[in-house]
C-alpha positions as CSV (number, residue, x, y, z in Angstrom):
1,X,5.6,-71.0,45.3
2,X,6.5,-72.0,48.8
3,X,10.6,-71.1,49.8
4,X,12.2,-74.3,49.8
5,X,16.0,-73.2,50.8
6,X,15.2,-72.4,54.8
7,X,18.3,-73.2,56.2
8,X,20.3,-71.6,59.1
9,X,22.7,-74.2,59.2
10,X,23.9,-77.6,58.1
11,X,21.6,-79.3,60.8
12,X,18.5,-77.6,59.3
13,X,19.5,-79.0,56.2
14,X,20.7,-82.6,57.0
15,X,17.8,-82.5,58.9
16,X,15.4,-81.8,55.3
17,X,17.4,-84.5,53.6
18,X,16.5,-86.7,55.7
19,X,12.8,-85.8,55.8
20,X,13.2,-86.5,52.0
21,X,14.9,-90.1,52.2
22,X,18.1,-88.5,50.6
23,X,20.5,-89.1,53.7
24,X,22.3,-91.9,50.7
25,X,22.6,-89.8,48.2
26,X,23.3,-85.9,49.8
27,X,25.9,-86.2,52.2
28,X,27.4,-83.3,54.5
29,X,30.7,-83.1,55.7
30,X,32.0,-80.7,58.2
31,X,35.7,-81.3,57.1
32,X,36.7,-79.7,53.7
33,X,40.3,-80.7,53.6
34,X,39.1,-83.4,50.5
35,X,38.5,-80.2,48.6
36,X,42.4,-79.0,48.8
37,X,43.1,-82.9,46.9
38,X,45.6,-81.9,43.9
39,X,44.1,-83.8,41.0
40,X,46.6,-84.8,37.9
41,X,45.4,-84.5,34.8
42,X,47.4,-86.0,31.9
43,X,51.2,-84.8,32.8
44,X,49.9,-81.7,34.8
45,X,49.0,-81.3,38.0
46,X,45.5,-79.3,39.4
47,X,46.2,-77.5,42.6
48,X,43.3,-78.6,44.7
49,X,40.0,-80.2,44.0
50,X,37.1,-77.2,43.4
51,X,36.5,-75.8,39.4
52,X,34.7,-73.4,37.6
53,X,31.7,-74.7,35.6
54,X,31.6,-73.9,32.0
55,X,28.7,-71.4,30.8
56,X,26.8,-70.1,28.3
57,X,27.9,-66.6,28.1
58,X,26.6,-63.7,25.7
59,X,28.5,-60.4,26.4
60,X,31.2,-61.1,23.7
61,X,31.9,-58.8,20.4
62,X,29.7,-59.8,17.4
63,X,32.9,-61.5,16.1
64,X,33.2,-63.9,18.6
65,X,35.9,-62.3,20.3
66,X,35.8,-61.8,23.9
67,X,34.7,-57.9,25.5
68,X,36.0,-56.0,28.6
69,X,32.8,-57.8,30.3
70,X,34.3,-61.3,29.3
71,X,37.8,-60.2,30.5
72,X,36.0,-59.1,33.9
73,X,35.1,-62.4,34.5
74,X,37.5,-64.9,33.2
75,X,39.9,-62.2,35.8
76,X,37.4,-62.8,38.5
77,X,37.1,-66.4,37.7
78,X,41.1,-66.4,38.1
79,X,41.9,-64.5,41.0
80,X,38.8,-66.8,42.9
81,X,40.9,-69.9,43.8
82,X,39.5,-72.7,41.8
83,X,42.7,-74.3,40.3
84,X,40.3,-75.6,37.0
85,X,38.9,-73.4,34.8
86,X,36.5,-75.1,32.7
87,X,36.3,-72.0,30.1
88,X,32.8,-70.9,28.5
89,X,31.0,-72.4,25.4
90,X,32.7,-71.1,22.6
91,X,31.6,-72.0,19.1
92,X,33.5,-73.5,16.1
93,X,31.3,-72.3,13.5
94,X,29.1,-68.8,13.7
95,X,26.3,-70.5,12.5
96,X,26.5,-73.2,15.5
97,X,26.5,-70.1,18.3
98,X,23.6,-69.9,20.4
99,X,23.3,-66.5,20.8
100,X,24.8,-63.5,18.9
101,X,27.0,-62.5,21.5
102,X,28.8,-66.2,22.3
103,X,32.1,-66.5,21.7
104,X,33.7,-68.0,18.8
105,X,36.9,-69.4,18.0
106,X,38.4,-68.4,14.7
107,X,41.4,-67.4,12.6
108,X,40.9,-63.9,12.7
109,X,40.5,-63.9,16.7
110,X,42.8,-66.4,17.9
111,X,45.4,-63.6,19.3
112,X,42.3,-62.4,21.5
113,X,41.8,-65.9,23.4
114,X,45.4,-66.0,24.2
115,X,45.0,-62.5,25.8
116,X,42.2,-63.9,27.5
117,X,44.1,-67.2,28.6
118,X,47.3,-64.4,29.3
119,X,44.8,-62.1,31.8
120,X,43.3,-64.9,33.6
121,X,46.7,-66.7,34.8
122,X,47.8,-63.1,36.0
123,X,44.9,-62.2,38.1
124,X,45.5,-66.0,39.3
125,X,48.8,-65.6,40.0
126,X,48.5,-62.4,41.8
127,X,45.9,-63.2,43.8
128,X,47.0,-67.0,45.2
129,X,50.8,-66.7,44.4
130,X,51.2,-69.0,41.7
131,X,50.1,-70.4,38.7
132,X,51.9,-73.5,37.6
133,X,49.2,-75.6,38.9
134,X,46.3,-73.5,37.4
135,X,44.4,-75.5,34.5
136,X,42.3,-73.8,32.1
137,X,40.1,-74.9,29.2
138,X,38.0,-73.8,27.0
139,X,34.8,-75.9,26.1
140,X,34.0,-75.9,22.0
141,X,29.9,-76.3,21.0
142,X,28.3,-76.7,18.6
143,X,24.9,-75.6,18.9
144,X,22.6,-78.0,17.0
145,X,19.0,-77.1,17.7
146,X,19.2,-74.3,20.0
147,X,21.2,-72.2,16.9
148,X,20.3,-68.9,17.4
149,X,20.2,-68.4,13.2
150,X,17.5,-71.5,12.8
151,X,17.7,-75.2,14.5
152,X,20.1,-77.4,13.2
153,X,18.7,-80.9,14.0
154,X,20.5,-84.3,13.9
155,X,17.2,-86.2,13.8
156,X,13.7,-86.0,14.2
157,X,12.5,-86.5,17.8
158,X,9.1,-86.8,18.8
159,X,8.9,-85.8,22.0
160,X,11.6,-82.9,21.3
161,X,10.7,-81.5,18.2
162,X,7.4,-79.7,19.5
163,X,9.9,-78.0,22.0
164,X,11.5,-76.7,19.7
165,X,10.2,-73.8,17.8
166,X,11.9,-72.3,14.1
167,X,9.7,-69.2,14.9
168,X,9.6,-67.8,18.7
169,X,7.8,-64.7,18.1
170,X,4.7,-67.2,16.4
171,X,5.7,-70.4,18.3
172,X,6.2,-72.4,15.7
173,X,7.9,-75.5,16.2
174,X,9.9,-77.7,13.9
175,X,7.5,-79.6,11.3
176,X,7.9,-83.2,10.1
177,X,9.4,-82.4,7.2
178,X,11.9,-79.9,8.4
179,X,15.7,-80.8,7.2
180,X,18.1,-82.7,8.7
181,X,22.2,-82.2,9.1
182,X,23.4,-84.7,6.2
183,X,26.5,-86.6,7.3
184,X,28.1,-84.6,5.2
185,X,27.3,-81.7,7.1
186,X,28.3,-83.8,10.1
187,X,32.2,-84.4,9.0
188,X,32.2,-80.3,8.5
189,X,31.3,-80.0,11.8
190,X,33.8,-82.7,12.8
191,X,36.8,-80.6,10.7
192,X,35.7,-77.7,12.2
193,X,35.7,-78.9,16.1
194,X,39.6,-80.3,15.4
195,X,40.2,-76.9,13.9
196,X,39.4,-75.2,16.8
197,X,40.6,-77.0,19.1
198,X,44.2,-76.4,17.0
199,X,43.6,-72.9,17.7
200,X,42.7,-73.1,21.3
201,X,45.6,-75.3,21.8
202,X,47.5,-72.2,19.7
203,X,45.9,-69.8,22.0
204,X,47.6,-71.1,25.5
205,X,44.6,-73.5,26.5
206,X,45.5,-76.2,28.2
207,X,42.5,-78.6,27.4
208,X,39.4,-78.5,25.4
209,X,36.1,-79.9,26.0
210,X,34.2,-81.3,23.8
211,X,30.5,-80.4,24.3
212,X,28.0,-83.3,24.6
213,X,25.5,-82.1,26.7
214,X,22.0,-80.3,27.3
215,X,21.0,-81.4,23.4
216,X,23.2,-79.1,21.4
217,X,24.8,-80.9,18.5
218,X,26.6,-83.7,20.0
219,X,24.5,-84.6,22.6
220,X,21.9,-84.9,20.5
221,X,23.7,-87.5,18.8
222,X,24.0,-89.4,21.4
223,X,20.7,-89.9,21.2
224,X,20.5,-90.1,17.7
225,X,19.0,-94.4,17.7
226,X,16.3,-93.0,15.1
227,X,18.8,-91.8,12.4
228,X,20.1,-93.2,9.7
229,X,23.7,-93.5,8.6
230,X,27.3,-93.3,9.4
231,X,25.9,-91.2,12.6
232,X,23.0,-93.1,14.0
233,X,21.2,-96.3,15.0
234,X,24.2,-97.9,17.0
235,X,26.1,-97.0,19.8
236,X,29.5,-97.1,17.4
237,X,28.0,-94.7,14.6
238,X,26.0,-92.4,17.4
239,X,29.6,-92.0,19.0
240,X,31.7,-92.0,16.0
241,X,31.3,-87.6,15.5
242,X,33.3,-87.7,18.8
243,X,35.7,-90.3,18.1
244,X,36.9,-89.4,15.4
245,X,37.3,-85.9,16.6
246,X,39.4,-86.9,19.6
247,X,41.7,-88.7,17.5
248,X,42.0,-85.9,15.3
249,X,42.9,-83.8,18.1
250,X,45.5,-85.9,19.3
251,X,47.6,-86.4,16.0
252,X,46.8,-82.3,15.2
253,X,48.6,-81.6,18.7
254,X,50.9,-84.1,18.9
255,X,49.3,-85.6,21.5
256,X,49.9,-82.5,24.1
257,X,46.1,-80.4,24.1
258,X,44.5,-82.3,26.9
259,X,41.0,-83.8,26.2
260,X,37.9,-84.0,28.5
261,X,33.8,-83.5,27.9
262,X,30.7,-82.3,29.4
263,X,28.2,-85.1,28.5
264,X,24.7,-85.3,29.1
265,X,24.2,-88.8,30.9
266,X,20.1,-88.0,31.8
267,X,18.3,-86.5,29.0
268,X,15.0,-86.2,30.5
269,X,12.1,-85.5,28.7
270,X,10.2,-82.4,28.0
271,X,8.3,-80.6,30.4
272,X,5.9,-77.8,30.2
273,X,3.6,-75.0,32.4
274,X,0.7,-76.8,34.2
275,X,-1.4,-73.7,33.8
276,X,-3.3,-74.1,37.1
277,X,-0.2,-74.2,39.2
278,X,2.4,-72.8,37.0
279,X,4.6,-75.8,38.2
280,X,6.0,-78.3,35.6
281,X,4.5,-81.2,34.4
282,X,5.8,-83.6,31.5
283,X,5.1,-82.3,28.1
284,X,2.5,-85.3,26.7
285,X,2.0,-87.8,24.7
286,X,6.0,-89.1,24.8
287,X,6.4,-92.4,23.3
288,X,6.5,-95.5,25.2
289,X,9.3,-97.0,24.2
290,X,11.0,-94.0,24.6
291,X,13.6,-94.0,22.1
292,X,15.2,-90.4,21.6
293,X,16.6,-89.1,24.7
294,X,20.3,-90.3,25.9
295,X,20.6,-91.6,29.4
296,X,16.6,-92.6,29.8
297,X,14.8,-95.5,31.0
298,X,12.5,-96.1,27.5
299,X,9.7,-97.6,29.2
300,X,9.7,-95.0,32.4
301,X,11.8,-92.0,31.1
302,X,11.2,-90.0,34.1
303,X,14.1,-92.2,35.2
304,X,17.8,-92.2,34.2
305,X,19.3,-95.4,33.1
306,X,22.9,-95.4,32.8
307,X,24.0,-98.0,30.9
308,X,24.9,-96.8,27.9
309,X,26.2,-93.7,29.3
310,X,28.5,-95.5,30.9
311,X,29.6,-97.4,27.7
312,X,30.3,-94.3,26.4
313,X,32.2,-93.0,28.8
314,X,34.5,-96.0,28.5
315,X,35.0,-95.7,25.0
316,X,36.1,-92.1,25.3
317,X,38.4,-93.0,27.7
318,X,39.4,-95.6,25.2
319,X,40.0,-93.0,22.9
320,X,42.3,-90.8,25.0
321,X,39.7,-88.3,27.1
322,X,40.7,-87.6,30.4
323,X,38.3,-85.6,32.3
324,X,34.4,-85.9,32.2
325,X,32.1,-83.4,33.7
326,X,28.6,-84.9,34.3
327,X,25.2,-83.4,33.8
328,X,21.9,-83.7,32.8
329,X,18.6,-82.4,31.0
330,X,18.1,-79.2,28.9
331,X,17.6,-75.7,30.0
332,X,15.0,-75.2,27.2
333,X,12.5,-77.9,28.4
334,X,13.5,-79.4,31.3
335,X,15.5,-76.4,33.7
336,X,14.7,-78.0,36.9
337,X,16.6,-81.4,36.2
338,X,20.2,-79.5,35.3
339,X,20.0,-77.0,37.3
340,X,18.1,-77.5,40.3
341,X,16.7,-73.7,41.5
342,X,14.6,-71.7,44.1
343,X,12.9,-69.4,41.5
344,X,12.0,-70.5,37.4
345,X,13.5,-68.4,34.6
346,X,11.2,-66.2,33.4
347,X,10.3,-68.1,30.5
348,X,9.9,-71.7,32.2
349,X,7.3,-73.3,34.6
350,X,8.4,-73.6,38.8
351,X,9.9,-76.7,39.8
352,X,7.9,-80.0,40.3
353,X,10.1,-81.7,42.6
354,X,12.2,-80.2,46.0
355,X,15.0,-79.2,44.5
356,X,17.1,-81.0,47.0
357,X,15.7,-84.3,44.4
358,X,17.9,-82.5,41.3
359,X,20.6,-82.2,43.8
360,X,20.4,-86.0,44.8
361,X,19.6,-87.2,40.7
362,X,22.8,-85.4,40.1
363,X,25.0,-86.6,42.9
364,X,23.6,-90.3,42.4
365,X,24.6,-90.0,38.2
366,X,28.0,-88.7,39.2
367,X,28.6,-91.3,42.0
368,X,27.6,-94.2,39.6
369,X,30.1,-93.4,36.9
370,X,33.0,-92.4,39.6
371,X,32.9,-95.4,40.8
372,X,32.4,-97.5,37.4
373,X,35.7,-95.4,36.8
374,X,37.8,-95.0,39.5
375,X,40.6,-93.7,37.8
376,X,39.2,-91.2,35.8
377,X,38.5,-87.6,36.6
378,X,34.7,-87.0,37.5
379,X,33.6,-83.4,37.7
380,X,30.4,-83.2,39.9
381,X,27.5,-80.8,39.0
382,X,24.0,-79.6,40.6
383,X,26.0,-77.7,43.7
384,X,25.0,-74.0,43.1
385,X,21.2,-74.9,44.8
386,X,23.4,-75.5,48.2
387,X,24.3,-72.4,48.3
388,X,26.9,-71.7,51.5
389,X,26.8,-75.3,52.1
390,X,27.8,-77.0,48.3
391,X,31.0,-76.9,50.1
392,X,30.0,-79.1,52.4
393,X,28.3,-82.0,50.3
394,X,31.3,-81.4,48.1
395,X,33.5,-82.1,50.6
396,X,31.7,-85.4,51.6
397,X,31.2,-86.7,47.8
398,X,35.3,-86.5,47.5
399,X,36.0,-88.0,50.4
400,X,33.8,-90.8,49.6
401,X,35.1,-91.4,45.8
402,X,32.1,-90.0,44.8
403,X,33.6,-87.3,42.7
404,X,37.1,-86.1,41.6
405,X,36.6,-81.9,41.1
406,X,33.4,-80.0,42.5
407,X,32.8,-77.5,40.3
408,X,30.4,-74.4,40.5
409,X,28.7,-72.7,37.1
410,X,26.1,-70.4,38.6
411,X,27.6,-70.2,41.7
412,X,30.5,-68.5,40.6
413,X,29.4,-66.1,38.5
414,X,27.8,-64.6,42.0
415,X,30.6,-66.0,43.9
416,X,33.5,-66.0,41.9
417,X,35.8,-66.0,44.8
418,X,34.7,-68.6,46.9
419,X,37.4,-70.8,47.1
420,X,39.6,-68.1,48.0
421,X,37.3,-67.2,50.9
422,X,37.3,-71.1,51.9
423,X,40.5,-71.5,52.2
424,X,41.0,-67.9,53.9
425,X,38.0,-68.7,56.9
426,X,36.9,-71.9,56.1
427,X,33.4,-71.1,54.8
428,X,31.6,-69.2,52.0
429,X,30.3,-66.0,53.0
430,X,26.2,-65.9,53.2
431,X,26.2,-62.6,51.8
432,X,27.4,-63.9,48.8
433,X,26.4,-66.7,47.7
434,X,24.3,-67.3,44.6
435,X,20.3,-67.4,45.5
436,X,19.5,-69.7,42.1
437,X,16.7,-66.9,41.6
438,X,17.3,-67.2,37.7
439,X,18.2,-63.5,37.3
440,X,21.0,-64.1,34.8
441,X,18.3,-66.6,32.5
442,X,16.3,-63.6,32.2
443,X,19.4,-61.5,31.2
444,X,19.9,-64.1,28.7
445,X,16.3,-63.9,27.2
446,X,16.5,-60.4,26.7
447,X,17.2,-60.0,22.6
448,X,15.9,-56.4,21.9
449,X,18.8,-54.2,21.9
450,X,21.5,-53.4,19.3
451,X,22.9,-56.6,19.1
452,X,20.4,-59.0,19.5
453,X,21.5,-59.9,23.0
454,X,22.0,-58.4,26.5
455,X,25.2,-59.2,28.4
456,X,24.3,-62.1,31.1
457,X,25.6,-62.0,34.8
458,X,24.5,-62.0,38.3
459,X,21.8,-59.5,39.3
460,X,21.6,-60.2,42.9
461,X,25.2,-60.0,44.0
462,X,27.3,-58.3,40.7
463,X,26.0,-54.2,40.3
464,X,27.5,-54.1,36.8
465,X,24.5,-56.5,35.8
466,X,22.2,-55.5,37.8
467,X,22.1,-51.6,35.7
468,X,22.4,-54.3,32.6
469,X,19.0,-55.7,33.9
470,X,17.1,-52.3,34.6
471,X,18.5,-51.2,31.4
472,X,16.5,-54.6,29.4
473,X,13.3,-54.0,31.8
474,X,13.4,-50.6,30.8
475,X,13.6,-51.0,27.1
476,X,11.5,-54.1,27.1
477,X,9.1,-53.4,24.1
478,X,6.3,-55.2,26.0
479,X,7.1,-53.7,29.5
């Protein structure tokens, strides 16, 4: 695959978005004071405008409680600079983790989220000398399909459901007559999302986020116009899960837990390996009208259509959310539209497109709703590929009300103290930057050790993963 990132400097790489057509939709800026823009966020205050993505980690205890490895970074994450902390995916039910190693909220653990909350505002607070205007969350899932136990689907999708396998080792995928969640099991899942978000709240959080995106549970739903129901067909009953959950929230909390969501507006559509070029190509036959993603054009769904994204977004609002973070696609079937990259994950096909196209989809999305909604928090996505220079286009989108909060997933777990270096000397450190070489997706992959899961991090730039990473190749039973 030919090297796509080439760049010496920001005129190399203006110079390839322009080559693209992109020049509207990536735009640089050589002055990052719009990135030290406090942002308020209900009756608080966050100290400047750059966050931390949430992640899917897998390094916790089997119980769901955070490890020494989870501690490491939540410390890193806080002593970095970003004044939001948009904490990792954390189930509300085991059965709805993704892996065996993802956090989960519970009764029996709550004391060990607080500690986490506790050691992350200290290694803030000593590194930047304060704390009062440091926000952290913690972002509750629900993992639907991608359940690391067996899928649990909201509906039958047609062009999804052959994605999506109930056997890996055979490659099985989901049959026609597999089960569906019943509504019933629906308003279990909605008791136990307020629950945890009562114990997060309990725990020192200062917002929750409610996950709706890359098709876990309520993204899915979203998308759910094919089900039947309380929970499908309209736009009312296919947002109702998260409605009524907010609500919930609010009247568990007395109104004081802030609310905000990562949502999905771009589904996509699945993609698989072109075995001649090992590049990606659409997954085929998908209906025409297509009818069960969230965010796509049903007669060309290789295109996003935002409409009733944007509907939802206002009836969140509505509701009492105050913060979205905006994203796209799935990393099981369509990587390279969330999370635009240099190099595939081990298991998925090389990118189809520049990636500096995922960048633009993702900046174009985010500007659209920002400025449907002016006065709500927008955090921006699909940075991490910019590598040094996501500061710059970051920079440029808040300036120009494309954006509220620039946050970095990826990026930050090889760079976790990039804002601090910013601020320090007014640019992020080549050296150090994240490479989007997909190390920590293979990390993730790996599932033969004792407990089903090896601990996921940066290889490249972090050496505690990097001896996590010979260790799987080593003990790879097909090495």
């Amino acid at each position: 695959m030919p090297k796509h990132f080439r760049y010496r400097s920001l005129e190399d790489l203006q110079e390839d978005i322009t080559r693209l057509g992109l020049q509207d939709e990536i735009r640089i800026s050589e002055d990052l004071s719009p990135l030290w823009n406090p942002v308020s966020f209900g009756n608080r205050t966050i100290g400047n405008s750059l966050a931390i993505h949430p992640m899917e980690g897998c390094d916790g205890h089997l119980d769901g409680s955070p490890d020494e490895l989870v501690y490491r970074r939540w410390e890193r994450f806080g002593a970095g600079g970003a004044k939001l902390i948009w904490g990792e995916a954390t189930a509300v039910q085991e059965d709805a983790r993704a892996n065996t190693r993802q956090l989960w909220i519970h009764d029996d653990n709550v004391s060990d989220f607080e500690n986490l909350v506790l050691r992350t505002r200290i290694a803030h607070k000593k590194s930047i000398g304060r704390d009062d205007d440091l926000i952290v969350g913690l972002q509750l899932t629900h993992s639907g399909r991608y359940s690391y136990r067996k899928p649990l689907i909201a509906y039958h999708d047609p062009a999804v459901d052959p994605a999506t396998l109930i056997d890996k080792k055979r490659k099985i995928p989901v049959p026609p007559d597999y089960p569906i969640l019943s509504d019933g099991d629906l308003k279990r899942v909605e008791d136990a999302l307020v629950h945890a978000a009562v114990l997060a709240w309990k725990a020192g959080f200062d917002f929750v986020d409610l996950k709706q995106c890359h098709r876990y549970l309520l993204s899915e739903l979203l998308g759910a116009k094919m089900r039947e129901g309380e929970y499908g067909g309209s736009l009312e009953n296919r947002t109702r899960l998260v409605r009524n959950v907010i609500g919930r929230i609010r009247e568990a909390t007395d109104d004081q837990l802030l609310l905000a969501s990562r949502m999905n507006v771009y589904d996509g559509i699945p993609y698989k390996t072109d075995p001649d070029t090992n590049e990606g190509i659409p997954r085929e036959p998908y209906p025409i009208p297509y009818r069960s993603g969230f965010g796509v054009d049903e007669q060309s769904p290789l295109k996003e259509d935002l409409t009733e994204p944007l509907a939802v977004i206002g009836l969140l609002r509505e509701a009492g959310l105050q913060m979205i973070n905006v994203t796209m696609g799935s990393p099981y079937y369509n990587p390279h539209v969330g999370r635009p990259a240099e190099k595939a994950p081990i298991d998925a096909y090389e990118t189809p497109e520049h990636p500096l196209y995922g960048v633009a989809r993702h900046f174009r999305c985010t500007a659209a709703i920002q400025q449907a909604y002016p006065d709500l928090n927008i955090v921006g996505t699909g940075y991490s590929w910019l590598q040094q220079y996501l500061i710059n286009a970051g920079a440029a989108n808040i300036r120009d009300g494309r954006v509220t909060i620039v946050g970095s997933g990826r990026g930050a777990l090889a760079y976790p103290d990039f804002v601090k270096d910013v601020n320090d000397t007014g640019e992020m450190i080549r050296k150090k930057v994240c490479i989007t070489v997909s190390y920590c997706v293979a990390l993730m992959r790996g599932k033969h050790n004792e407990l089903g899961q090896f601990a996921s991090g940066c290889v490249p730039r972090d050496k505690m993963y990097a001896e996590i990473y010979k260790d799987m190749l080593k003990t790879a039973p097909d090495k």
